[in-house]
N, C-alpha and C positions, 0 to 999 in steps of 0.2 A: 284450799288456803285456810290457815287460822284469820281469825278476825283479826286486823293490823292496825295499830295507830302509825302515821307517818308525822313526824317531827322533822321540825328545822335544827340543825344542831349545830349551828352559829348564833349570826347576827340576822336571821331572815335574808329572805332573797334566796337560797339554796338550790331552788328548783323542785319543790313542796309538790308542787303541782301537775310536773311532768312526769314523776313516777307514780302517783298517785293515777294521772293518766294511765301508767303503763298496768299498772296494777288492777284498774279496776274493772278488766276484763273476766278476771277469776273473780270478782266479787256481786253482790247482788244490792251493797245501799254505798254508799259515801254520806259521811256527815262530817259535818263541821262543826267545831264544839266552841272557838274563839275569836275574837277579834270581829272586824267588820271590812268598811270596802278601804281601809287602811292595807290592805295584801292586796297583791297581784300575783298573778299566773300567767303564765305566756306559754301558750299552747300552741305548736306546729304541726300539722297536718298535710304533707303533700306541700304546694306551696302557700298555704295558707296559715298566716297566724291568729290564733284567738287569744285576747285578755280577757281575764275574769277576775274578777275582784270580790263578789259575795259569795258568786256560786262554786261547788266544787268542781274538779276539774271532769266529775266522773261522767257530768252532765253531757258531755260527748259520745258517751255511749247509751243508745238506747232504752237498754233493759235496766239500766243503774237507776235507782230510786235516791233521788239526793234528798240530802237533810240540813235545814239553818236549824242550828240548834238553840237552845235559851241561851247561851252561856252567850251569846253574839249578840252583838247591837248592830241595826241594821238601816240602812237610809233606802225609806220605800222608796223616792224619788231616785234616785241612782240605779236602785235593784231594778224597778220597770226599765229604765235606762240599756241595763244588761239583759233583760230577759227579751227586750223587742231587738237589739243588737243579735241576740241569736238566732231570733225568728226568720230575721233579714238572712240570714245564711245557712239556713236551712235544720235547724240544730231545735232540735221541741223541746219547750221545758215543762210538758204535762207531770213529769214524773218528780217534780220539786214542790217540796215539803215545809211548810215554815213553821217554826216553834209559836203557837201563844204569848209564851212567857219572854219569850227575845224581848229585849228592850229596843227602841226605836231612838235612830238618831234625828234630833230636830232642828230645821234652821237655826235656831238661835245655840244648838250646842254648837255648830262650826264656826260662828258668830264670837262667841267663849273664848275657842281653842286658838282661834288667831288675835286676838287680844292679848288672851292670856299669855303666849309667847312671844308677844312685844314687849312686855312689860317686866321677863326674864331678864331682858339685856342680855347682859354676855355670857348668864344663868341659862340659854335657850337651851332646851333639850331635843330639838329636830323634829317635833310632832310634825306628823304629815298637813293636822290642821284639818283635818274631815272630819271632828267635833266627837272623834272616840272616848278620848279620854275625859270630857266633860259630861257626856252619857253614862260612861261607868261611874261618874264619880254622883250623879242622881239615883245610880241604880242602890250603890251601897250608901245613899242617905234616904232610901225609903221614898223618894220622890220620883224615881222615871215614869215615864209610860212604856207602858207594854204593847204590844198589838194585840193583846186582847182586851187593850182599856177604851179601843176607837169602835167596839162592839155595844159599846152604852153612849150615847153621846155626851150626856150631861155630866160625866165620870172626867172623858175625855176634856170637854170645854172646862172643867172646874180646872181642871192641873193644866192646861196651858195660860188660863189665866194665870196660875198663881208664877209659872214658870214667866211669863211677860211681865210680871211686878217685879220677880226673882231679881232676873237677869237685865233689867230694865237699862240699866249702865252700859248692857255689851250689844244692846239693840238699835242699831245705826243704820239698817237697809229701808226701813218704811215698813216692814213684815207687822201684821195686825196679828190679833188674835181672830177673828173671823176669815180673815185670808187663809191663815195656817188651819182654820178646824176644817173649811169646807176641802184644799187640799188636801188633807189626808187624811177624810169620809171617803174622796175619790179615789184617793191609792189604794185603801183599805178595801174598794169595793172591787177594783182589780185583782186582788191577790186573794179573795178574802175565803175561796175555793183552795185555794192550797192550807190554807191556815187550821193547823191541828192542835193536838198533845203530841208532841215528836217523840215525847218520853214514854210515852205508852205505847205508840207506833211502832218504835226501834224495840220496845222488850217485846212485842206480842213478833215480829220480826224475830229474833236472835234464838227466841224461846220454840221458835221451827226448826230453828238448824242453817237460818238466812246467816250470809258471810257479809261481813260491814268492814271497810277502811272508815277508820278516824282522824279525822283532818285537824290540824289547828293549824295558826296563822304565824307568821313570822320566826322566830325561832328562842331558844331555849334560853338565849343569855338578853333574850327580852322581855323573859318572865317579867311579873311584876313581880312575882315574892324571891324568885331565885336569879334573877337578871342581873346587869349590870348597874341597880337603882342610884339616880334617878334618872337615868338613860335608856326607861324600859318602855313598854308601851304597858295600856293598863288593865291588860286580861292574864290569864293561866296558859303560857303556849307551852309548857309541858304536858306530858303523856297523863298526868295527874289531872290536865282540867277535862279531862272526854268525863269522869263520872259526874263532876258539878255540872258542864259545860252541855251536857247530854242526856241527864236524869236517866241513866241505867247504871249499874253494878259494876264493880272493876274488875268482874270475875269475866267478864267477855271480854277486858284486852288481852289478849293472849300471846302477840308477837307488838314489837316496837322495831320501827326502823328507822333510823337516822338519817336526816338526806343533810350531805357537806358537798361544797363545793371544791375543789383541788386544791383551790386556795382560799384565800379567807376576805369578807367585804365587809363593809359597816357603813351603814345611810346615818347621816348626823352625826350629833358630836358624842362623847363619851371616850374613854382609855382604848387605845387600839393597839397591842405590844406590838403588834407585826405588821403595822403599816407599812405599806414602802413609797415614799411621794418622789420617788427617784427614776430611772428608767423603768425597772420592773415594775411598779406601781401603775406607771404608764401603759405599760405592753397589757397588763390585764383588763385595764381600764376601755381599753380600743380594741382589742381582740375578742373580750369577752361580753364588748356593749353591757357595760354597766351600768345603766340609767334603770332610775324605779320605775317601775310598769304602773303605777298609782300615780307619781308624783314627776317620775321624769331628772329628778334629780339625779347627777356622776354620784356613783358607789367611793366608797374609800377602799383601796385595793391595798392587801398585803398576802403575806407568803402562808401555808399553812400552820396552824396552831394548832397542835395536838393538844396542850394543857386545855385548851376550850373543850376539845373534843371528849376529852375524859371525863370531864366535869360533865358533859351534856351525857354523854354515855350515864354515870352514877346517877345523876335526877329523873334519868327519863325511863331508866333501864334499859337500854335499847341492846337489842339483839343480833341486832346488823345495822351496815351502813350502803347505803346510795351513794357513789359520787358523782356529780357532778362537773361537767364545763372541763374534764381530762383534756379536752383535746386544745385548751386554748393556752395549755405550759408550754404546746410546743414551738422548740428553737426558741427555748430558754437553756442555755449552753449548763448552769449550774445551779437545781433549784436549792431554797433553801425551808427546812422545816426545821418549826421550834419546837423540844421537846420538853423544855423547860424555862424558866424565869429564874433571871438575877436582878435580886434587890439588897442594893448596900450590902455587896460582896456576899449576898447570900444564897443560895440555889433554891428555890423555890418550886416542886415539882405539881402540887396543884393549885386549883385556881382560888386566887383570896377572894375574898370576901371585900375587903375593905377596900374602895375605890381609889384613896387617894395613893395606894403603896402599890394596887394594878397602874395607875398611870405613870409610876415611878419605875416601875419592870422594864426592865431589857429581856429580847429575847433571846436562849441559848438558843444556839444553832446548829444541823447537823446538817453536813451539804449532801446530797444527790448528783446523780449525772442523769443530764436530760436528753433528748430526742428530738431528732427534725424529720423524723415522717407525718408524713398524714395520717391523723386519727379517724377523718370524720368520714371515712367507706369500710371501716373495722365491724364485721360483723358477729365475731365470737372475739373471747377472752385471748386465746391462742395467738391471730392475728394483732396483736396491738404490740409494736416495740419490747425490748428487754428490758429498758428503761423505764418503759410508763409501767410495766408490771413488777417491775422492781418498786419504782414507788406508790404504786394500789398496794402491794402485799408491805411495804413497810410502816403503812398505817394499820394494816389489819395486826402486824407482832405486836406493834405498840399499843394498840386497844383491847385486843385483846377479844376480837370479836369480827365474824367473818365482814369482808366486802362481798355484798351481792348482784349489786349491780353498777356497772361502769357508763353514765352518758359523754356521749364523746360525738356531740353537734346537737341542734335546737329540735332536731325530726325526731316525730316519736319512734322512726325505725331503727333510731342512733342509739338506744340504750341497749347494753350486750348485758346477760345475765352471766354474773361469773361463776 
């Protein structure tokens, strides 16, 4: 296999994480280059489901060496959370890796980020409120902590102090500064065996001939520099953040794949052309369990957007696309995909820029004829409807770039390679 970054090429939620599964059988590391335990993965196995939230999903398989990368914030408190969650079911995480340089999420960021979103009003932009976006926002003022700053103590104790003067206003639980230093000496002292240079790890790795998928979190139109701002979240989930987000070379991503779902979802607010809050909206809503895997929050359900998809195709380069959740269109009698936007009678074929004229778009529509067979016992391309491969191949003219693989149920035996 070429080394692969796998992108969400929505709004997140895609299923990042289940082909990332399927994939990481041919590969030798997974790493993760964004975001924090703001993602979710929902992992099937037999009748078993796993969520993961820090770690990658490769971590299910043995030989996979996973990677938190710098570019990540990360809540030791949570992570121990997850890694003794695995333990419990028989899942090792000897082979997991943590950047230095990651910055750490601290109580009092999540402390911030719900404040902060009260105080939005009717401005809220749907943070999950797990203190991401307050972490990044200390990393790029020179002030976070790293986990490599809990290796000196008196380094570590100066910057929580300043951070408890800081944020003194958003501090309302009782949290000390001696309570928070001795809790995480003790997290630190749990993890503190995994804890490397990931960026020297992964080149002395790549620089063998080792195969690595690149993770990032959420998907592309939540960039924060090329997203829907300010309705993004606050890291690089394009295929652009593995070289910041991982301190190696761009010359090792060598393939990008896209993972979409059938149709198209949006957690929180911001412009959504192809909502549907009407039956269909419904039928995906309930068939396709659309709740956050982090937060538990109803998804917002609409029909496919290919204008998203072109756009996330141009930023990310992507080479191929994953799709997702095929099997939950069916007995949809007439599906609908948008190919384009109308604004103030005017045809709009890529995605603007400008927020207030996306939340003004209509979407054009081109109908489909759908299918009432069973998807989810389809175990080659061949056996799947006329219908559902009529509409997999009419994303593929329109993109202009192959479908590879088709999930059509939650098992990881349910993904068909096309």
């Amino acid at each position: 296999m070429k080394n692969t970054c796998i992108v969400g090429a929505q709004w997140g939620d895609e299923g990042k994480g289940k082909i990332t599964d399927v994939l990481a059988e041919q590969a030798d590391i997974v790493a993760r280059y964004s975001g924090g335990n703001n993602a979710g993965h929902t992992i099937v196995i037999d009748d078993q489901t796993i969520k993961l939230h820090h770690i990658p999903s490769g971590i299910l398989h043995k030989k996979i060496k996973c990677i938190l990368g710098n570019g990540m914030v990360i809540n030791l408190s949570d992570l121990k959370d997850e890694v003794e969650g695995l333990r419990k079911i028989g899942v090792s995480t000897d082979n997991l890796y943590i950047s230095e340089n990651a910055h750490l999420i601290m109580p009092y960021h999540i402390m911030v980020d719900g404040a902060q979103e009260e105080m939005r009003g009717k401005n809220k932009i749907g943070t999950t409120k797990k203190g991401i976006g307050p972490a990044y926002t200390d990393k790029a003022a020179r002030v976070g902590i790293r986990v490599i700053d809990l290796e000196d103590k008196q380094v570590f104790k100066n910057k929580l102090e300043y951070h408890f003067k800081e944020k003194a206003q958003f501090i309302t639980s009782g949290a000390s500064v001696q309570e928070t230093f001795e809790k995480y000496l003790s997290l630190y002292e749990y993890f503190k065996e995994r804890v490397t240079d990931t960026s020297l790890f992964l080149y002395n790795e790549l620089s063998k001939g080792k195969k690595a998928l690149f993770e990032g979190a959420q998907g592309a139109l939540l960039d924060l520099d090329l997203g829907t701002y300010p309705f993004v979240t606050s890291a690089s989930t394009t295929s652009g953040g593995v070289g910041t987000g991982l301190g190696i070379p761009s010359q090792y991503v060598e393939k990008v794949i896209g993972v979409a779902k059938a149709y198209t979802t949006r957690v929180g607010t911001g412009p959504f052309p192809t909502e549907d809050i009407n039956e269909v909206g419904k039928i995906l809503l309930s068939m396709g369990a659309e709740y956050g895997t982090t937060t538990g929050r109803a998804r917002r359900c609409g029909y496919l957007d290919l204008v998203i998809l072109k756009y996330a195709k141009r930023i990310n380069g992507l080479n191929a696309i994953a799709i997702t959740k095929l099997d939950v269109l069916t007995n949809i009698k007439t599906i609908k995909v948008a190919t384009a936007y109308k604004h103030k009678n005017k045809i709009i074929k890529d995605f603007p820029q400008n927020q207030n004229i996306l939340a003004e778009c209509a979407p054009v529509y081109q109908e489909l004829p759908g299918w009432t067979q069973d998807l989810s016992s389809c175990i080659t391309y061949d056996e799947l409807p006329k219908n559902a491969k009529k509409y997999v191949e009419f994303m593929e003219n329109n993109l202009d770039i192959p479908v590879e693989y088709v999930s059509v149920g939650p098992g990881r035996n349910q993904t068909i390679r096309k």
